[in-house]
Each structure stands twice: as C-alpha cells, then as structure tokens.
C-alpha positions, 0 to 999 in steps of 0.5 A: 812058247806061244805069242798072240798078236796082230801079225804082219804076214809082209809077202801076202800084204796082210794083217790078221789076229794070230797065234804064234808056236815056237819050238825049238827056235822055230816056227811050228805054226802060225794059227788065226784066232778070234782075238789077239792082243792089240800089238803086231807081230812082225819079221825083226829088221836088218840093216843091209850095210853096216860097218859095226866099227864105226859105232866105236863098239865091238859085235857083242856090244853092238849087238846088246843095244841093236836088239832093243830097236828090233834089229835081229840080223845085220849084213856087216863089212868088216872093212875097217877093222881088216884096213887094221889088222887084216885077216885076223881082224875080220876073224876077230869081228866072226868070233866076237859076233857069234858069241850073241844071239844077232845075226851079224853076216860078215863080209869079205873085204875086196878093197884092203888098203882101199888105194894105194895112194894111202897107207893101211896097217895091212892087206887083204889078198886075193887068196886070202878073200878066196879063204874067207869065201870058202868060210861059210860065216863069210856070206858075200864079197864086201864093197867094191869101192875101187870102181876104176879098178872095175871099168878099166880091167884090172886085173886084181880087182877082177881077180877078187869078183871072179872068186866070189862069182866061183863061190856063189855069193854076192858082191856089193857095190860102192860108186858114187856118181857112177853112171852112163857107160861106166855104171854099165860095165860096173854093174855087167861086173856082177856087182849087184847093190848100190848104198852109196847114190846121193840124187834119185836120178843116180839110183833109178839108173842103177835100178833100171840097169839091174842092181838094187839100190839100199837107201842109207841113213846113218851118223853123218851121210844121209840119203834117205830124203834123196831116194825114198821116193823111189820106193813106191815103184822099186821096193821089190830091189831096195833095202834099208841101212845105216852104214856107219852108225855112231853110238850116241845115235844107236842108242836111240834107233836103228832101223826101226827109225828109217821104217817110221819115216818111211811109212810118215812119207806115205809109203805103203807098210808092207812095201817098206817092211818088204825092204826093212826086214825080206830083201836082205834075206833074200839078196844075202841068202840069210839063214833069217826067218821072216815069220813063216812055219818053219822059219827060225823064230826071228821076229819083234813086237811093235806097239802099232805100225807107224812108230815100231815103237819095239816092246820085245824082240826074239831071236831063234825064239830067245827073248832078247829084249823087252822094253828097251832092255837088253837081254844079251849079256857082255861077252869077254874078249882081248884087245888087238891093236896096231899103233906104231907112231911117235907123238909129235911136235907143232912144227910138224905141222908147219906149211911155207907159204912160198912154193917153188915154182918150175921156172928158173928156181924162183919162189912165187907166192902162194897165192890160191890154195886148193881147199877141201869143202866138207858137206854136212851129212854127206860123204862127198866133198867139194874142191874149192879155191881160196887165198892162203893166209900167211904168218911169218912165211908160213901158211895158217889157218883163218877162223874167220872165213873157216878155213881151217888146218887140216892133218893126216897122220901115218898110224903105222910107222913114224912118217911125215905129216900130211897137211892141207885146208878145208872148209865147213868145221866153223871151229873157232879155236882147238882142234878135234882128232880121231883114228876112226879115219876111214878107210886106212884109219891113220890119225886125221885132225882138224885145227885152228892152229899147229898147237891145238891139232898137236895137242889133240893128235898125241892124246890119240897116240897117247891112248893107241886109238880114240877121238880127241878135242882140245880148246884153250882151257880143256882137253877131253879124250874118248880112248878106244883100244880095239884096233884103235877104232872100238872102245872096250866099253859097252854101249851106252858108256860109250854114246854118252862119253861120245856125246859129250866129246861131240857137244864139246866139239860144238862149243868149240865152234863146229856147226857140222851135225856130226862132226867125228864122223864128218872128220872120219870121212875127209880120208876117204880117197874113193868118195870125191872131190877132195881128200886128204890121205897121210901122202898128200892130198887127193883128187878122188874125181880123177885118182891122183894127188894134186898140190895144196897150191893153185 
C-alpha cells in the first residue's frame, strides 16, 4: 500500500509532501515527492489515561467509535471493572480489547477497593498485581490514588510499587492537591505521572519535581483551561487524556478535539502532537508506531492541522475508518455481573432530625448539617455548612435552596442505606441514580424526596446495573448489564439513550453539564473534600468519616 500526503514528521518540527509504503503493517519507507495531496499525514492519537468503563461501552465498542477520531492507541485503567469483579474483570477488559485492531494497553489496578472506608465486590492483591505485571498485555501499575498510603509507608501500598519497580514498568499517579513535602516523597516513590492537577501552580510543582503532568479533558472533570499553558515550555513531559469519557461525548471527539483547542490557544503544532500522539509512547513503552520506516503502520489523515478534522485512520496498516465510518466490526462476548442487593423501601431513606447528643442522653436538634458541594466540571467537592430542614422529625430535602438528598447503596450484599445532603443538582423534582459510582460502583442517587431516589434506585437493581431518572409523571432507565457498569450495546445506541436520559435529568431541574457523571464522582472517597460512601459520610481531606450533624 502507498499513501501520498503532507506528512507531519512530529520529532523533526517538519512538514514535507511525501509518500508512504506499507508492508506488512509496517513502515517500509518514507519518500519525499514533488506533489502530495493537500491533506496531512500524521502519528494516530493516544489518550494517556482512560477508564474505557466509564464510556458505559465494552473495549470493542469503545474501539469501533474511537478510530473515527483518529485514536489508534489507548493507556487504559481497568480500575472500575476490577473494583467489580477483580482479576477476572481486567482479564475480560485484555481479551475483549485484542480482538480489535486499537491498541488498548492495560493497566494493573493498585488500588482495589480504593479505601477501606467503602465496600467493593472484590480485591486486587498484591500477588495478584505481580501476575498481571508479568503479563506482557499488562503495560504499567494503574493509578495510585492511596497517596496517604504512599507518604505515610504503608506497607502494602509499597508492597504493589516495589513490584512494579522489579518489572520495570511504570506507575502513575493520582493526588490531587498534592504538594510541598508531600508531593516529594509521593514522587521520590517512583510514581512518575499526574492527571489529576486543577491549578497550573499544582502542575508546575509536579513538573519541576520530576513527573509528568496529562492534562485531562473528559465528560465532567475538565482541566484542560487550568494547565495548558503550561505546554509551551513543558510539552517534552505532558500528554493529553480524557480519563472518563461518557458515550454521548465520544461520539463526537476524542483526542483530536484536545489537539484542536490546543493548537486555537496558540500552542505550537509539533509541541502539541508531540504531547497528543509520542509522549505516551515513550512513557509507556508502547508497541505504537508514530510515522518513522519501520514503525508499525499507525497513523491517520486529517484535513488541515487546526481542526484534525479525521478522513481516515490506519492501524498496523488496516484502514479502520474513513469519513466517520468504522470499519472495526462488533465483537461477541458474555456478560459478568456482580449485583447481589434487594430493592428497597422509602423509608430506608428516612433521617431523624434530632441526633443524641454526648451529654447526659438528651436529644438536641439538628440544627446545621455538614453538606457535600458538587462543582460542575470537577472531581473535587467542597464541605459546606447548612440549616437542616425537618418534616414530622425527619430531615428532608429543600429544592428551594438545592439541598438535595443524597444515597449510597451497597450493591454487593443487603446493608443499610447510607444517606447524606448536598449541593449543586438544582433538581427540582425526581431523583436520577447510577451503578457507575466510582470507585466501588455501589448505587449512588441523588433526590428531592425518599420516594423518587427509591423509584430511581430499584430500577437499577431491577436491571443489575444502569442509570435511572424518575419524575412525577416519567421514569426513564438506561440498563447496562456488563458488570453493572458497560451496556451490551454499541456505541452510538448507546450515547443516544444517554443522551436522552441525560436531557431528561435537566428537565428534571439539573444545571450540572453532566450530571451522571458529576453523580458517579460524589462516591469518590480519594478526591476531597466531601463524599458520600455506602458506610457513611467521608472526609477525604483528613480520611475519616464524619457526622451528617455539625
């Protein structure tokens, strides 16, 4: 095979007209000409960091949209699926991913259950992480999001780096906020990337002190704004990711978007494809070729190098996309679930507003209550205080001043309710639910009122695994089967019922962008400040559970 274009030759800072030979899947050679096409040849994008559950679709799903962005190679944390399922969750992500032409490169999660202070459907060993790194399918040592664990020395948290460090492969990094000292001995660790910086000041840090930074950009948090004027100076040690991608969203872009703003901020193109498409390669020792003779044959043509606007995409020389068409064909494969809870009852849902006080027995009123303030477009939440609003002796939710119920579930095992308040939804009736409640992936619900989160709950528990909205006249439901949190579904059945069941939850009040995905994060113990798991709720500044009462 031969291609003619403008080639983009990313290390040498040239364009040049050029023609391409494949053998193969390889790079035979790489030949100037006198004319070319006027398109661009360039090395196919790679998203640094992405958990391919969170796009509610299976690898080879994933894959079949992906490649019509011109994404030939993902670095993939099967943390989610593992939190499910363990072991045989990440194998069933390996398997399902090699039977398509994208390069999906799998991690071994470090952190599974994430806490202690939350209840997963199972664990991930240490001799169970040194099995998976002796796996060559098994590229690096997933996020290490226990950074407390990291800088006070325990000992099974330095148990899972030091095998990685005996295997040789990398391990990234997960700590928010993160910085001084701590960040130090975080970093001196060995763990040598950072998606997870909100301020350009946290990054540069990190960069200065040796790691590299991924600037993310995905269906809720979204960091891009934040550090990518960082890149002019920096690009050698950045990347580009979406970590959590919702299919309504990759049906539109993947990493070509993050390259477009990129290059519309005035970053340079060679340093932006130099982050978009080599520095993973590199980090991750990736068997991606990136446009040189004898590379395997990975690359896409884009219109101009403003848009990357994608007209085809190749991998290992296979034409699998052209136009916005997908050429990767469906893959067959059994479903694995892991739901073992009963449907509930509104008054599970039920608070007392008095609270024993420590005193002599006596009761007081609770008066302030400690809320958890979502923040659209971001992981992190804040604590708030606010007065309680009591009915018949029990605390409810206030629409009004939107603070809202909110409910965690145990998924695994019948257990009780775990209920809190927060801030930010603007829901002003119903209630919208979701299993893709990271990271343990228990039922996590948001309400105006115990009857709506019991309604939007059940029909989660009803379809082992999905996302749900409830209002006083419609209940809408989008089932995914695969270990509760991946639809059976392709792509693009899959965004639009999402996108439905999304526009549904804003009708029900929400002024979130992404309100699913905002929800799935307010589980999410290692981002502070507060959070809500299925024992209680959880200070994630200081690691420790703290009463609903002020």
């Amino acid at each position: 095979m031969k291609i003619k274009g403008h080639i983009v030759d990313i290390p040498n800072r040239r364009t040049f007209k050029g023609e391409i030979t494949v053998e193969n899947g390889k790079i035979q050679s790489i030949a100037e000409t006198d004319e070319a096409p006027n398109h661009y040849i360039l090395p196919g994008f790679v998203d640094a960091h992405i958990h391919i559950e969170s796009s509610m679709l299976v690898p080879s799903e994933f894959a079949r949209i992906a490649v019509t962005h011109g994404t030939v190679a993902t670095v993939s944390d099967p943390h989610e699926i593992a939190n499910v399922l363990g072991v045989e969750g990440v194998r069933f992500m390996v398997e399902n991913g090699k039977q398509t032409p994208l390069k999906f490169n799998f991690g071994a999660p470090s952190c599974v259950p994430a806490t202690t202070f939350e209840t997963a459907g199972a664990v991930v060993t240490p001799e169970d992480i040194d099995e998976l790194l002796a796996d060559p399918d098994i590229r690096y040592l997933a996020e290490m999001m226990n950074y407390p664990g990291v800088i006070f020395d325990d000992e099974m948290v330095h148990k899972k780096i030091q095998i990685a460090h005996r295997h040789n492969k990398p391990i990234d990094g997960h700590a928010p906020g993160l910085r001084g000292e701590q960040a130090k001995k975080y970093i001196s660790a060995g763990i040598s990337t950072d998606h997870e910086c909100f301020t350009y000041e946290e990054a540069l840090e990190k960069l200065q002190l040796g790691m590299k930074i991924i600037i993310r950009e995905g269906s809720a948090a979204k960091n891009f704004d934040a550090l990518i004027d960082l890149m002019p100076d920096h690009y050698e040690r950045m990347m580009f990711c979406s970590d959590d991608k919702h299919p309504d969203d990759l049906i539109i872009g993947h990493i070509n978007q993050l390259a477009a703003r990129a290059v519309a901020h005035g970053v340079d193109v060679y340093k932006v494809l130099q982050a978009a498409c080599i520095n993973p390669i590199h980090h991750y020792n990736l068997d991606v070729g990136y446009l040189r003779e004898g590379d395997a044959a990975d690359f896409i043509v884009v219109n101009d190098l403003k848009n990357f606007d994608v007209q085809q995409t190749y991998i290992n020389g296979e034409l699998v996309a052209e136009n916005g068409k997908s050429h990767v064909e469906p893959v067959a494969f059994s479903v694995l679930n892991n739901f073992n809870t009963n449907k509930k009852h509104p008054r599970d849902f039920a608070l007392a507003s008095v609270s024993p006080a420590l005193e002599g027995g006596r009761e007081e009123e609770s008066k302030t209550i400690r809320v958890i303030e979502a923040l659209d477009g971001e992981l992190i939440t804040n604590q708030i205080e606010a007065p309680a609003t009591a009915e018949n002796g029990e605390l409810i939710s206030n629409p009004t001043n939107d603070i809202l119920k909110i409910a965690m579930v145990n998924r695994y095992k019948n257990a009780p309710v775990a209920v809190a308040f927060i801030k930010g939804f603007g829901m002003k009736e119903g209630a919208i639910a979701s299993c893709v409640g990271h990271d343990s992936h228990n039922i996590i619900a948001v309400g105006v009122d115990d009857e709506s989160l019991c309604k939007a709950i059940n029909l989660i528990i009803e379809n082992k695994g999905g996302i749900s909205a409830v209002g006083s006249a419609e209940e809408r439901v989008l089932p995914l089967p695969v270990a509760g949190i991946m639809s059976d579904k392709d792509a693009h059945t899959v965004g639009h019922a999402y996108g439905e069941i999304d526009q549904f939850a804003k009708q029900l009040g929400s002024t979130l962008h992404a309100p699913f995905m905002t929800l799935s994060f307010m589980g999410l113990l290692v981002i502070p400040a507060l959070k809500l798991s299925d024992l209680g709720l959880f200070d994630g500044a200081k690691f420790e559970f703290v009463d609903l009462a002020v």
